[in-house]
C-alpha positions as CSV (number, residue, x, y, z in Angstrom):
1,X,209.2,111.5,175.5
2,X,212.4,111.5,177.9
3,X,211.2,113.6,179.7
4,X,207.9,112.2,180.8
5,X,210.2,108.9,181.1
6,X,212.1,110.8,183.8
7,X,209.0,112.4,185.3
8,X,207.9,109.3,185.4
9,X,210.9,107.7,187.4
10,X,211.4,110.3,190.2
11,X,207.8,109.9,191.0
12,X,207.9,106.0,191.5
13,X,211.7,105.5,192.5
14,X,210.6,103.6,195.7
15,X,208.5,100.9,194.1
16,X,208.5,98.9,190.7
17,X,207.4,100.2,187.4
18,X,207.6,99.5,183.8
19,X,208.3,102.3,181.3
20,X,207.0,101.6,177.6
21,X,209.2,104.3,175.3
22,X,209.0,104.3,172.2
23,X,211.2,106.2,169.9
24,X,209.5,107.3,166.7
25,X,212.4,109.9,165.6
26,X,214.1,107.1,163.5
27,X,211.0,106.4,161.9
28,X,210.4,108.4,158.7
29,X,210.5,111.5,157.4
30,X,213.4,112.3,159.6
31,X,213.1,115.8,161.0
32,X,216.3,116.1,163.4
33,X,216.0,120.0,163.6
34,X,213.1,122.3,162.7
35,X,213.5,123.7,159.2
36,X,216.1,120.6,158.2
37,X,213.6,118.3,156.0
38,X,215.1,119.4,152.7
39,X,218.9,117.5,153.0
40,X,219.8,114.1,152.0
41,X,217.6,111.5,153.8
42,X,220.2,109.5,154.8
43,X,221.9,112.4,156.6
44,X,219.0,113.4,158.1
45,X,218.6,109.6,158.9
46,X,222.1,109.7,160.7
47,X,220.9,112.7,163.0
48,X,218.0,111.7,164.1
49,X,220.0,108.2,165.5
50,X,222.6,110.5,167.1
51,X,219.7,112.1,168.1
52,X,218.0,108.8,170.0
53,X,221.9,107.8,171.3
54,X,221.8,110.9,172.8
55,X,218.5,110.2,174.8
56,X,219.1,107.0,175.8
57,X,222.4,108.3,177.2
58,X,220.1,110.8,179.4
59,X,217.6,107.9,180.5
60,X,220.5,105.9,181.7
61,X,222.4,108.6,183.2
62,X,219.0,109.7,185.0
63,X,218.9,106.0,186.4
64,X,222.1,106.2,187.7
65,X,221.8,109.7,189.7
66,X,218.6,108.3,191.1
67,X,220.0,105.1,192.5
68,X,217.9,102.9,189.9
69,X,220.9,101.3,188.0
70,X,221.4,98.1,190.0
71,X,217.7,97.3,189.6
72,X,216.4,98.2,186.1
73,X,216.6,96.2,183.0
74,X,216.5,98.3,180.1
75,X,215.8,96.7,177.0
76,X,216.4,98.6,173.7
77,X,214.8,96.6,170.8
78,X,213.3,97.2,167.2
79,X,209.4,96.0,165.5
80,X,210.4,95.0,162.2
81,X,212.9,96.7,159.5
82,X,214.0,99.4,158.0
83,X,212.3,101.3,155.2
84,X,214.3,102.3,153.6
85,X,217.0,100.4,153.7
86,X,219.1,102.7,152.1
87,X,220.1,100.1,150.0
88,X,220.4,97.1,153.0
89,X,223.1,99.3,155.0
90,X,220.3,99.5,157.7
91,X,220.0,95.9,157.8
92,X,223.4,94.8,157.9
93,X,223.3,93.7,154.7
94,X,220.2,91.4,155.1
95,X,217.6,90.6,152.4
96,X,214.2,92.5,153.1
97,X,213.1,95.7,154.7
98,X,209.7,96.3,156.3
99,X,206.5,94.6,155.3
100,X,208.9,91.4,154.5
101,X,209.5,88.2,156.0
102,X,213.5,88.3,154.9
103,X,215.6,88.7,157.8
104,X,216.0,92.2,156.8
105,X,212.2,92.5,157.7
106,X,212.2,90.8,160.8
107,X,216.2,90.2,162.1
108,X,216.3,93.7,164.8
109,X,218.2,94.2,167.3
110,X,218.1,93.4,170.8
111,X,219.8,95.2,173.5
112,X,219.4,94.8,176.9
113,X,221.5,96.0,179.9
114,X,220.9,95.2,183.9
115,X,224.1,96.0,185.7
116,X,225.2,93.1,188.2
117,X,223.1,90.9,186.4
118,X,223.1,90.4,182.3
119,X,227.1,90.3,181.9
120,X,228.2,93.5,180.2
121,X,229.4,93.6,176.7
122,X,228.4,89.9,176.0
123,X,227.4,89.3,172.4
124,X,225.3,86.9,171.6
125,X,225.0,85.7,168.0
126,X,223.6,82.0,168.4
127,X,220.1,82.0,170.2
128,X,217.3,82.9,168.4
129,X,214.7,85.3,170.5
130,X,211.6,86.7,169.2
131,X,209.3,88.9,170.4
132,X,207.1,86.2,171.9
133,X,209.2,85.1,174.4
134,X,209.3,88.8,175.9
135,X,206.7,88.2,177.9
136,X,207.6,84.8,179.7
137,X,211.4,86.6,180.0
138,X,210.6,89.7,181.6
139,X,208.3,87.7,184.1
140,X,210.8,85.7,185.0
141,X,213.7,88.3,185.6
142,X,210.9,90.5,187.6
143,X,210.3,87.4,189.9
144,X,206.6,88.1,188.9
145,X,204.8,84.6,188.4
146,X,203.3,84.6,185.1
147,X,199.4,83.8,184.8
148,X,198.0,80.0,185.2
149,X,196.5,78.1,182.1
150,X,197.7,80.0,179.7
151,X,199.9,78.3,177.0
152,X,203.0,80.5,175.4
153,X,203.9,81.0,172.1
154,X,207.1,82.5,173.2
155,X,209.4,80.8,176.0
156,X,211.3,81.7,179.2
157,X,214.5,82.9,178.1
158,X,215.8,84.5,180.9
159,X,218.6,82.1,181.5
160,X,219.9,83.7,177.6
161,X,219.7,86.9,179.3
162,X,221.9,86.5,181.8
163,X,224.5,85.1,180.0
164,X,223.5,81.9,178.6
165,X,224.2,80.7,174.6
166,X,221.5,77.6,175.0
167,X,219.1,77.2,171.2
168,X,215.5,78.0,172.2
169,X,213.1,74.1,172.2
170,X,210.1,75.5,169.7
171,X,210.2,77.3,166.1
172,X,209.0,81.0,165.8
173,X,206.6,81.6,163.0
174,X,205.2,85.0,161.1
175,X,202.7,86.7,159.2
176,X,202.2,89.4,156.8
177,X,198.7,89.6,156.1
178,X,198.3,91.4,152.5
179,X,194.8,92.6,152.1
180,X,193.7,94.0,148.7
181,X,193.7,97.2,147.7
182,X,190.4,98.9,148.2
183,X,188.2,99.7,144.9
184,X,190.5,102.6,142.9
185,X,193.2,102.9,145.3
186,X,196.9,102.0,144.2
187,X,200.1,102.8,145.3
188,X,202.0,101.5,148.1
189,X,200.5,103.2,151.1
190,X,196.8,101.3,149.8
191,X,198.6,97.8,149.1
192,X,202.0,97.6,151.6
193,X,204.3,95.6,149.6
194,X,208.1,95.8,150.0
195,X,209.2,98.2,147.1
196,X,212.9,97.2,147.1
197,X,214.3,94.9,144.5
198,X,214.0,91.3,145.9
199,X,212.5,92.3,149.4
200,X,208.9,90.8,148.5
201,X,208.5,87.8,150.5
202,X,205.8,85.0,150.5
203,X,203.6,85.7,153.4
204,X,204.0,82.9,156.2
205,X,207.3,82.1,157.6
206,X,209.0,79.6,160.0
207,X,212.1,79.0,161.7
208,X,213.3,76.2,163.3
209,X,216.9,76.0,164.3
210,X,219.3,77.2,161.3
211,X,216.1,76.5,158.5
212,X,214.1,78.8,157.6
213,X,211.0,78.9,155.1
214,X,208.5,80.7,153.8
215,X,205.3,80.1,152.1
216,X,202.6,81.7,150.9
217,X,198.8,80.6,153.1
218,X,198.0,78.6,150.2
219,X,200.9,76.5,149.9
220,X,202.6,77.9,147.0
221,X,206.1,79.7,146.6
222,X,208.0,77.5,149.4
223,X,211.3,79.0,149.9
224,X,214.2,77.1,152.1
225,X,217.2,78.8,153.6
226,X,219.7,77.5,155.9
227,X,220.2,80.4,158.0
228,X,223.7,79.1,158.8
229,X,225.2,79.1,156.0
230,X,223.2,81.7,153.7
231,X,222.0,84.4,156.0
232,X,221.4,86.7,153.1
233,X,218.7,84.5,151.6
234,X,220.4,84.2,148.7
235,X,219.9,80.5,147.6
236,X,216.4,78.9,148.0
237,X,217.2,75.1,149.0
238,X,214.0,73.6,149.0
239,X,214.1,71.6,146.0
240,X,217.8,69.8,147.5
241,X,215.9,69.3,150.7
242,X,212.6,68.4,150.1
243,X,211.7,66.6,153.0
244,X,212.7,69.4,155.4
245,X,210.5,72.0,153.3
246,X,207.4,69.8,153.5
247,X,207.6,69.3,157.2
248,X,207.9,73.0,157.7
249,X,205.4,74.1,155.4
250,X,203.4,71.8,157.1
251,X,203.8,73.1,160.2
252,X,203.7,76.9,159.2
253,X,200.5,76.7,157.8
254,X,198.7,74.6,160.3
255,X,200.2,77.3,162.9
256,X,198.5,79.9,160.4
257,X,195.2,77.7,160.4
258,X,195.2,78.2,164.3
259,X,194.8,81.6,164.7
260,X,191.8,83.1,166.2
């Protein structure tokens, strides 16, 4: 995959280009080296990152030989949790994995690197970005005017890119649509539910500054966390703050009503 990346680069190094990579080594079953599938899974977990390190450190030395540093951002992000989470080690510690609304389902990181530009080895741990806002972000940084009459979920946060701490103005919200299983079928691969202790989560979600709840679509379940000061989602505060947890499962399920 690198190395159509780089094919891909020394063909267009005179004009712009966007490069979608994907790396699907770190998803499972772990295969770092042919004939290696029968060790430990989370050794084989651990090679297969070294293995990505050691690609990205290609792609970005590549940039550098071609003269492409100074103008690239590269942003290196996940699409939802772990699984599995190897008992929350690969989610910091988080409640959730993949399939769940708990931060350890949808808290990933988000690196991004543009020499000259985004200071380097900032760390941001105070402004919320989702994956919404990529779109109205990357526009912005690019200089490329985004398209007319259309209203954003997602906001320009280019400014937090570059160096700034400000909070984002609107609440991000979520869905994990469940369908049945089908007639027979069981198992997890038929009906995707989180199959780590405490990881199934109500499936809407909203967060608006430090709060965060969830909900299932028909209003049952409400669950209140102040991100703040319980980022494990360990103690459900709805019932101590009852007027907060009505406003926002107001507003999560009339975003969910929305949808197309």
């Amino acid at each position: 995959m690198v190395d159509e990346a780089l094919a891909f680069l020394s063909a267009h190094r005179d004009r712009p280009c966007f490069i979608n990579l994907w790396f699907d080594d770190v998803h499972t079953p772990y295969r770092p080296r042919e004939g290696e599938d029968a060790r430990e899974l989370t050794a084989r977990f651990r090679d297969v990152l070294a293995g990505v390190d050691r690609q990205v450190g290609r792609l970005l030395d590549r940039l550098r030989e071609l003269g492409q540093e100074q103008n690239t951002l590269v942003v290196l992000s996940g699409d939802n949790g772990p699984e599995p989470s190897l008992n929350r080690t690969r989610a910091g510690g988080l409640r959730g994995m993949k399939w769940s609304l708990y931060e350890g389902g949808i808290r990933t990181p988000l690196v991004v690197r543009w020499p000259g530009v985004i200071p380097a080895g900032q760390v941001n741990t105070t402004t919320v970005v989702g994956a919404v806002d990529c779109f109205p972000t990357l526009c912005a940084l690019a200089g490329v005017p985004v398209p007319t009459g259309v209203q954003f979920d997602g906001e320009d946060l280019s400014g937090v890119f570059k160096g700034a701490k400000s909070a984002r103005t609107r609440p991000l919200f979520w869905e994990y649509g469940r369908k049945p299983a089908p007639e027979g079928k069981t198992g997890i691969r038929a009906f995707p539910y989180p199959n780590e202790p405490g990881a199934k989560s109500p499936n809407v979600a909203v967060r608006d500054g430090d709060w965060k709840l969830l909900v299932n679509a028909d209003g049952s379940s409400a669950e209140l966390y102040d991100l703040a000061a319980d980022p494990n989602e360990a103690k459900n505060v709805a019932a101590e703050n009852a007027e907060v947890a009505r406003r926002l499962t107001t507003q999560a399920l009339a975003w969910r009503k929305s949808l197309p």
